[in-house]
C-alpha positions as CSV (number, residue, x, y, z in Angstrom):
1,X,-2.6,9.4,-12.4
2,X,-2.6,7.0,-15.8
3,X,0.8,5.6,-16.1
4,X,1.5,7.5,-19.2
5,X,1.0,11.3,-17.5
6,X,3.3,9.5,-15.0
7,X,5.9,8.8,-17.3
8,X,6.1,12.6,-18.6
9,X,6.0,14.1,-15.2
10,X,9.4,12.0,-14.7
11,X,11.0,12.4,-17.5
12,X,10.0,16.2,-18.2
13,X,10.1,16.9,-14.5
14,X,13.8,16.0,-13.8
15,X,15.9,16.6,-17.0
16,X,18.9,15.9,-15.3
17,X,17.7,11.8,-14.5
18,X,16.4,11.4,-17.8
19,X,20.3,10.0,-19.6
20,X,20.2,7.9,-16.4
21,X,16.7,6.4,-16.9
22,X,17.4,6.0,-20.5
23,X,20.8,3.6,-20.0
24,X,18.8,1.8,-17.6
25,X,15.7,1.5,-19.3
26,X,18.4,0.3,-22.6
27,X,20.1,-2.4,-20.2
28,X,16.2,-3.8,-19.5
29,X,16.0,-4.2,-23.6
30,X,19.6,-5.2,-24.4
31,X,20.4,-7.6,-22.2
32,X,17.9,-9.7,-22.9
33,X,17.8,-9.4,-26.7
34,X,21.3,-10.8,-26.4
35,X,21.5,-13.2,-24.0
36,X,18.3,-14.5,-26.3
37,X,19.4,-13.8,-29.8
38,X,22.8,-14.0,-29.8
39,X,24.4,-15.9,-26.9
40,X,21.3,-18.3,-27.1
41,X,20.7,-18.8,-23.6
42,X,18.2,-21.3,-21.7
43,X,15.8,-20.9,-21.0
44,X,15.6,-17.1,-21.6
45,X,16.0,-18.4,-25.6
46,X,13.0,-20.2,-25.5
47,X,11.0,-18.1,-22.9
48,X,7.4,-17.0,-24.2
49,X,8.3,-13.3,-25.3
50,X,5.1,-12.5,-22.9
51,X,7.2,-14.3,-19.9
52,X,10.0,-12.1,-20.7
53,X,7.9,-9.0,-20.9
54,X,6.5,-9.7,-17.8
55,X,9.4,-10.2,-15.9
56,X,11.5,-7.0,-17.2
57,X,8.0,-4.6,-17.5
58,X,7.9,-3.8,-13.7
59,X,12.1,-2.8,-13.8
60,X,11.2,-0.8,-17.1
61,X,8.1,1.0,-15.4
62,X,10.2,2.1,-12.5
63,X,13.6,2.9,-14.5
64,X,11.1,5.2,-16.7
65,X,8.5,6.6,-13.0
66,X,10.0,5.3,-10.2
67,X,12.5,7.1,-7.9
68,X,15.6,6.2,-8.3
């Protein structure tokens, strides 16, 4: 199944996860963005954007498919 039919079976499949998946999915994104932008931290502040990607995407992917 492509990742993206994946996603929408989660999300329009269980209603009742989908605020849960959402805050987690928001702490993936946030967190980051301020530990980078605003608190300035090493070496996530200076971390190829790509690195960072990779490192959060799989915790994204499951927050949004996985079982939780």
């Amino acid at each position: 199944m492509p990742d993206t039919a994946r996603t929408r079976f989660r999300l329009d499949g269980s209603r009742s996860e989908a605020p849960l998946r959402f805050v987690l999915v928001a702490t993936q994104i946030a967190g980051p963005a301020v530990v980078r932008y605003v608190l300035e931290v090493e070496p996530v502040a200076s971390a190829p954007a790509e690195q960072l990607v990779a490192t959060a995407g799989p915790n994204v992917r499951r927050y949004l498919t996985g079982d939780l």
